[in-house]
C-alpha positions in Angstrom: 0.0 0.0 0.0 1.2 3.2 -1.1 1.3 6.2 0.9 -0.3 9.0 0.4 -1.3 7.9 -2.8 -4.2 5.3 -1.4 -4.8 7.7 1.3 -5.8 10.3 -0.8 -8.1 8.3 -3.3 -9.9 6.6 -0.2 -10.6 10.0 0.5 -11.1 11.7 -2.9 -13.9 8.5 -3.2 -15.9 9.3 0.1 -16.0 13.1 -0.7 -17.7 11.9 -4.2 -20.0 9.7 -2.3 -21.3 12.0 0.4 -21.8 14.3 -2.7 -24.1 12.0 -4.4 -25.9 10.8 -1.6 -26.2 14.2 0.2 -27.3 15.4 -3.2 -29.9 12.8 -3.8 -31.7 13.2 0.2 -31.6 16.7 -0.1 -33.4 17.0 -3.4 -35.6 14.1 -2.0 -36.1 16.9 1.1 -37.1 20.1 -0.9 -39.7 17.9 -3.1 -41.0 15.9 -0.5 -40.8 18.7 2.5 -41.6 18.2 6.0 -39.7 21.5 7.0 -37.4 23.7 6.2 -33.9 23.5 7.1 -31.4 26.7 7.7 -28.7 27.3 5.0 -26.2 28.4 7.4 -27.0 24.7 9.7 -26.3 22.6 6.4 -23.5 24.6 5.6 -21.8 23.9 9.2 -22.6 20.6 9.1 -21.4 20.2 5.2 -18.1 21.8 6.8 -18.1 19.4 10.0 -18.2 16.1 7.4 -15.5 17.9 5.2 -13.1 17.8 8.4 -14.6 14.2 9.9 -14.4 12.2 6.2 -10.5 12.5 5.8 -10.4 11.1 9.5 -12.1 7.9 8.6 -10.7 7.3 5.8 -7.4 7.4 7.6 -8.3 4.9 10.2 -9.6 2.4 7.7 -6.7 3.3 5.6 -4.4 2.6 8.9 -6.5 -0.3 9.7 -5.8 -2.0 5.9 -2.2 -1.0 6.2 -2.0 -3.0 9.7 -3.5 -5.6 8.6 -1.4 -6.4 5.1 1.9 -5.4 7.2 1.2 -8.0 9.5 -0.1 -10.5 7.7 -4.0 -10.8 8.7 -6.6 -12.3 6.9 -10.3 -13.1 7.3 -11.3 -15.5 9.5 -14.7 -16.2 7.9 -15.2 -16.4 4.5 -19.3 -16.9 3.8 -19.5 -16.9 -0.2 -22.6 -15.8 -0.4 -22.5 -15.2 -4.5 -22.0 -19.0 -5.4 -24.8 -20.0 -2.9 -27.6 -17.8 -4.2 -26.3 -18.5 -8.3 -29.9 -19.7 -8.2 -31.7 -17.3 -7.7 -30.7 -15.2 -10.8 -30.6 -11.4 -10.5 -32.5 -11.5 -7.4 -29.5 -12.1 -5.7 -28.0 -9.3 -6.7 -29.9 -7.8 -4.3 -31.1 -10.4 -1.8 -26.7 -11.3 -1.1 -26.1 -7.6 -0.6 -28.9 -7.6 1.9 -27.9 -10.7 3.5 -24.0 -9.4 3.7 -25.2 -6.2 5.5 -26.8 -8.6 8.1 -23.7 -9.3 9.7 -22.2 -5.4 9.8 -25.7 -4.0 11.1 -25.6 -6.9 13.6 -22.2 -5.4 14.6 -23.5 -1.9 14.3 -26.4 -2.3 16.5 -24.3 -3.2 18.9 -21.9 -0.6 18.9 -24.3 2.2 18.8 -25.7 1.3 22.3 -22.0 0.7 23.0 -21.5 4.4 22.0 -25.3 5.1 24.1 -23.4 3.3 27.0 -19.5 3.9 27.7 -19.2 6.7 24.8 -21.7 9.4 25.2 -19.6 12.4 25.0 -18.6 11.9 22.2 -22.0 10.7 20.7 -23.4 13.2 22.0 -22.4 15.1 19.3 -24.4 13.2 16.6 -27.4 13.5 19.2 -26.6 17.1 19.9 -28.4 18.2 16.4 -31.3 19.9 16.3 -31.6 21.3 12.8 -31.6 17.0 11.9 -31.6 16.4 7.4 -29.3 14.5 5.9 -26.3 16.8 5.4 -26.8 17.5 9.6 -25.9 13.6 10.3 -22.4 14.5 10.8 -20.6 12.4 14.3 -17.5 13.8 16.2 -14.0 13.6 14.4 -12.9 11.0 17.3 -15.9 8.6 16.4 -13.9 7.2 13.5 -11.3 5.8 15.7 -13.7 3.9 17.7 -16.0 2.8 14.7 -12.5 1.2 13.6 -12.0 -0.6 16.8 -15.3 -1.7 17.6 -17.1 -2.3 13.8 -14.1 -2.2 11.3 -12.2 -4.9 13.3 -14.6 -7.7 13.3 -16.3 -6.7 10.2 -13.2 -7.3 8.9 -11.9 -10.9 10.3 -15.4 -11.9 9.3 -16.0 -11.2 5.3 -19.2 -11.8 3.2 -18.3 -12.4 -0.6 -21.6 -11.2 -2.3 -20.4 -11.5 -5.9 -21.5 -9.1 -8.4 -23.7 -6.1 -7.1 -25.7 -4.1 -8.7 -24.7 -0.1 -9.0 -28.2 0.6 -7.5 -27.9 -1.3 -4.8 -24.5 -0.4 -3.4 -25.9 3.4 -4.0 -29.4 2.3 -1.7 -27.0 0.9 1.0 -24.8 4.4 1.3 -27.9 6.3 1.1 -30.0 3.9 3.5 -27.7 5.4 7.5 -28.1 8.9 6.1 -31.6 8.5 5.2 -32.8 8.8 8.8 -31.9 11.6 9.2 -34.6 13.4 6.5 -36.9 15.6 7.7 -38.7 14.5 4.7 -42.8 13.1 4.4 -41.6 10.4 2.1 -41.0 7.3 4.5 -40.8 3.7 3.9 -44.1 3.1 5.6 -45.1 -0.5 7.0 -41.7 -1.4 5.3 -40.2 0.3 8.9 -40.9 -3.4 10.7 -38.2 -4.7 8.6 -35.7 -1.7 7.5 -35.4 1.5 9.5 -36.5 4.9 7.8 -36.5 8.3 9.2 -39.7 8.2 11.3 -38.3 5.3 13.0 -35.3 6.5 13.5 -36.2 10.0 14.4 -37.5 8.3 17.5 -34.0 7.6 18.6 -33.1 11.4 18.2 -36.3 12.6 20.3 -36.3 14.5 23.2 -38.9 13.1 24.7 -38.2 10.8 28.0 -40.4 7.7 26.5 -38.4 7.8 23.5 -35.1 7.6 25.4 -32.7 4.7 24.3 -35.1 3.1 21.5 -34.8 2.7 17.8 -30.9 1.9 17.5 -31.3 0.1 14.1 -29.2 1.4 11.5 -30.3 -0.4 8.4 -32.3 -3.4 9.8 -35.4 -2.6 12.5 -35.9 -6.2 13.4 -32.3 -6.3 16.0 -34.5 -3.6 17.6 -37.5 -6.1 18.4 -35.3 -8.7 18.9 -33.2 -7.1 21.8 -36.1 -4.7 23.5 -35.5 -1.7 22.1 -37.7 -1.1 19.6 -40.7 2.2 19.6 -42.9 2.1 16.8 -44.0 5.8 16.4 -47.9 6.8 16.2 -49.2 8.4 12.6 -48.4 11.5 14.3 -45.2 11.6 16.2 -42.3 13.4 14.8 -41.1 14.8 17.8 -38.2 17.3 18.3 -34.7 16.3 18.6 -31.2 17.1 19.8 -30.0 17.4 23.5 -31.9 19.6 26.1 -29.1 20.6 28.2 -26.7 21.3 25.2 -26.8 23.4 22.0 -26.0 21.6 18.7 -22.2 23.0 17.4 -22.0 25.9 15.7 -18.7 26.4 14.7 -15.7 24.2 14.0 -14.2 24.3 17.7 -17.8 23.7 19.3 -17.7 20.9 17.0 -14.7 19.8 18.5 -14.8 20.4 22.0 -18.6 19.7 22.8 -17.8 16.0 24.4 -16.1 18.3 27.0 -19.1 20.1 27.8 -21.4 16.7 28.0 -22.4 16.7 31.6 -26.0 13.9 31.8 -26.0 10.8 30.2 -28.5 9.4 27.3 -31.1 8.3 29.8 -31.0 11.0 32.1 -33.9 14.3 31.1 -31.5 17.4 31.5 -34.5 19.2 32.7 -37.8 18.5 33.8 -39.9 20.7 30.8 -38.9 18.7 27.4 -39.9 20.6 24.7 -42.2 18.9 22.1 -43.6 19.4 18.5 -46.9 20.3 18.1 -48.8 17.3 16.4 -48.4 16.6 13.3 -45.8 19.9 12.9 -42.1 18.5 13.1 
């Protein structure tokens, strides 16, 4: 591996992402409006992920480098492509979907990991008040524990889904930063299998019933499996963010708010929670 030189395409590649699936959600937000979002709120948050990209793609690019220098390959191979030959094209989508299973497993886990022993500096995500897909941004110093906690055993435990579809891979970047649109298009009853942004928004809610529910990141049903799940009412779309602590609004709030994270996840700041209106988010 070839330093800078793979550095700096890893990270070329996830700035070209984020600009096609931030470009895609937030057209999907102005047609299908919920409510406005502030110019000057996506443009802080479009500078926070500018910062917090390069910094995960160095960790995974300083994981992949550890890994070839020392020799270490998968444990588990599942070769999902040759076992669902089959099933024709279908399983160009159903491996993919089957191959996240074990990642969103992991994820799930982590993120009440993160709920648990690493609120500060989740608070950050949760901090966000103005919440759409560009304002999904986590703190710079999330990366390094995504890459200990997910990247680690994602990677000692591979899924080889042969061929995938370009539409598919694009629906499975698009699907974590998805639930954060403040958008009226949802995916409905679909929500009992594969979290949207009304399930998810749950998660983000200030609202004491809503505390510590909804952790799915692509899949719902870890959710029901484990006890955490909330299925919101027709109405809810509560209000989100942290009741003791202001969202960051520049780059060094941005960086020092886990410093300033005094309550943890479960714990109401204050006694009055502000809530939306029904049926106004």
């Amino acid at each position: 591996m070839e330093y800078p030189a793979d550095l700096i395409a890893l990270i070329v590649r996830q700035y070209l992402n984020m600009v096609v699936v931030f470009g895609i959600l937030t057209c999907l937000e102005i047609i299908f409006v919920r409510r406005g979002q502030p110019i000057i709120s996506r443009a802080l948050g479009l500078s926070f992920w500018m910062v917090g990209i390069p910094c995960m793609a160095l960790c995974a690019w300083s994981l992949s480098a550890l890994w070839a220098a020392l020799g270490i390959k998968p444990l588990i191979i599942v070769e999902l492509g040759p076992e669902l030959s089959w099933a024709g094209p279908v399983s160009a989508i159903a491996a993919p979907l089957i191959g996240a299973l074990i990642g969103d497993f992991v994820g799930y886990w982590y993120h009440r990991i993160q709920h648990r022993w690493l609120w500060p500096i989740h608070a950050v995500h949760h901090s966000i008040r103005d919440l759409c897909a560009v304002n999904s941004y986590h703190h710079a110093g999330d990366a390094i524990f995504t890459t200990l906690l997910v990247m680690v055993p994602t990677s000692l435990i591979v899924v080889d889904t042969g061929p995938t579809i370009a539409v598919m891979a694009l629906l499975l970047w698009i699907q974590p930063v998805f639930l954060h649109s403040p958008t009226s298009f949802t995916l409905g009853q679909m929500r009992h299998i594969i979290a949207d942004n009304r399930y998810h928004r749950i998660h983000h809610s200030l609202e004491p019933q809503h505390f510590d529910k909804n952790f799915g990141i692509l899949f719902s049903f870890w959710d029901r499996m484990f006890g955490t799940a909330y299925d919101p009412h027709a109405d809810e779309w509560p209000a989100v963010g942290l009741a003791e602590i202001d969202e960051p609004r520049s780059l060094k709030q941005w960086f020092d708010l886990p410093l300033r994270v005094t309550t943890t996840p479960a714990t109401p700041a204050c006694d009055s929670i502000p809530t939306a209106p029904v049926g106004v988010p």
